[in-house]
C-alpha positions, -999 to +999 in steps of 0.1 A: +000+000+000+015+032-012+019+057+017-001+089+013+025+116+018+003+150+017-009+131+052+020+119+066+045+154+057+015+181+056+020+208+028+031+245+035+038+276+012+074+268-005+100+295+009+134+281+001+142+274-037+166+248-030+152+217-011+181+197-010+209+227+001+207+255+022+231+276+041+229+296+073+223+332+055+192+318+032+165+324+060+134+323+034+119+346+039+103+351+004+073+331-006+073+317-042+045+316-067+034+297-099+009+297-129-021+278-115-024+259-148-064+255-146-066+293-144-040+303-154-039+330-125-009+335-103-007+319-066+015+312-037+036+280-046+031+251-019+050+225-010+033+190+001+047+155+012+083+150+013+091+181+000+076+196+024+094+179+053+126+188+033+122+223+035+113+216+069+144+197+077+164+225+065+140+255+085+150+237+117+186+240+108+183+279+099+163+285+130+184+291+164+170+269+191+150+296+216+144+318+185+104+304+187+100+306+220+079+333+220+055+306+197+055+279+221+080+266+209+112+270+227+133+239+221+124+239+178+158+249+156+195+239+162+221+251+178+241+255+142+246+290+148+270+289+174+291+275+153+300+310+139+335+321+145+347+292+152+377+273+135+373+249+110+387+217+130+379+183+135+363+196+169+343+222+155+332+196+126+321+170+151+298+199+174+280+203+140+270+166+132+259+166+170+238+199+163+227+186+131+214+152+150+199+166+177+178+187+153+171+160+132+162+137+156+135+162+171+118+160+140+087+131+145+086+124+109+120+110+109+125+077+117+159+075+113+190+093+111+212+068+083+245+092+079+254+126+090+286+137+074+307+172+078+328+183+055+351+214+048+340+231+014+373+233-005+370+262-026+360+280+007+379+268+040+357+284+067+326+268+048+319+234+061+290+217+049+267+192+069+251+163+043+221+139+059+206+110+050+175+103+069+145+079+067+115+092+070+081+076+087+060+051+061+090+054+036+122+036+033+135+057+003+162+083+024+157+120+022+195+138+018+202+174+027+236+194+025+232+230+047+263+248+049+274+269+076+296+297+072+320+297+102+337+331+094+297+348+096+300+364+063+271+379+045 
């Protein structure tokens, strides 16, 4: 029985254009929109099912933990942030895959964390880039996301 996964992931407006990278500094805060092709009218752009949780995946990793707080929701986002000015070293690599996991594992649609790796972005030696393979709920197909994190801060 195919799952249905509009019920299991929800749907929400699509703000990130990429739902398989991020980085700290893309904070989506526009909202995309397409040709509704029965009207041919212009609306909002929605996300539903996996891609949905992707964008997901990768809002919790922009968000600092506490930053939602005022919501109700004080432990959502990950501690990625405090990451910034830091050195890129095999210590500083290994408090990211724990940020990562701790955000990804908060996530109740995941059902399993399969691989977190950190690596340094060559071209860019104070970029180092978190890539996740998880398995979601109902589904045994894995989801990856990269999200890079800019340890030097820049803009």
């Amino acid at each position: 029985m195919a799952a249905d996964f509009e019920a299991l992931f929800g749907a929400d407006l699509r703000l990130l254009g990429n739902l398989s990278y991020a980085e700290q500094r893309e904070r989506g805060s526009d909202l995309f929109v397409a040709i509704r092709p029965a009207t041919s009218r212009i609306d909002l752009q929605r996300l539903a099912g996996v891609e949905n949780l992707q964008q997901a995946l990768l809002l919790r990793f922009l968000t600092q933990v506490g930053e939602l707080a005022h919501l109700g929701h004080p432990a959502y986002g990950s501690r990625l942030h405090e990451l910034v000015g830091e050195l890129n070293t095999e210590t500083t690599r290994n408090r990211a895959k724990l940020f990562a996991l701790q955000a990804l594992q908060a996530e109740p649609r995941i059902a399993q964390v399969r691989s977190i790796v950190v690596v340094t972005d060559r071209s860019q030696p104070t970029v180092i880039e978190i890539r996740a393979a998880v398995v979601t709920i109902d589904d045994p197909s894995p989801v990856n996301l990269v999200f890079g994190v800019d340890l030097a801060g820049a803009a």
